[in-house]
C-alpha positions in Angstrom: 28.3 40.2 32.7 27.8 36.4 33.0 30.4 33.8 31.5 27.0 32.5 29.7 26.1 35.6 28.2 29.8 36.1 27.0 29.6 33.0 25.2 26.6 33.5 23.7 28.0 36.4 21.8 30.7 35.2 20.7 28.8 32.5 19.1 26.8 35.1 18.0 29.8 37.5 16.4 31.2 34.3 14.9 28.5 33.3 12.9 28.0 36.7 11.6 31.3 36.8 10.6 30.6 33.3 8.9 28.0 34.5 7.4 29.7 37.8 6.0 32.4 35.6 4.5 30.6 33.2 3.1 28.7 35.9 1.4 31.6 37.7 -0.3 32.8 33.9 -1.3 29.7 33.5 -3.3 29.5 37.1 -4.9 33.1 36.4 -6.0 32.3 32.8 -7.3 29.7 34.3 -9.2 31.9 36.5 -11.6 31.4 39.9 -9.7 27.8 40.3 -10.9 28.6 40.1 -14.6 26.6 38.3 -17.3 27.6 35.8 -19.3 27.4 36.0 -22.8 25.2 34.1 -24.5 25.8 31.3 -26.7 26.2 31.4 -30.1 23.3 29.1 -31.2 20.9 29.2 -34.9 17.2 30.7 -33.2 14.9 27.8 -33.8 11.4 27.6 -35.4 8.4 25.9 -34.9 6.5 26.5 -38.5 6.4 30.5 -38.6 6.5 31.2 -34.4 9.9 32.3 -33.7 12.6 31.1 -30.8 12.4 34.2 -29.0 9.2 36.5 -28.1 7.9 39.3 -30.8 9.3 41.9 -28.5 13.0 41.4 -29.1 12.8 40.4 -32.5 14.7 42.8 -35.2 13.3 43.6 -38.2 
């Protein structure tokens, strides 16, 4: 093989292995996947439309 080809994929190999790591770096940042909770807060109103869609209300 050529020294230039060499070199090329080791650039190559390295920034995959950047890339890899900087991957699992974020997933683990970002709490593993899990959601946060939501906050507390009183549902607001605008007259007689609720804060959150018809779908997910409760009765």
């Amino acid at each position: 093989m050529s020294g230039s080809i060499v070199v090329v994929l080791f650039l190559l190999a390295a920034v995959v292995l950047l890339a890899i790591a900087g991957t699992a770096v974020l997933v683990w940042r970002d709490g593993h996947g899990k959601i946060p909770q939501e906050k507390p807060e009183r549902p607001w109103t605008a007259g007689t439309l609720p804060s959150v869609p018809y779908s997910l209300l409760r009765f």
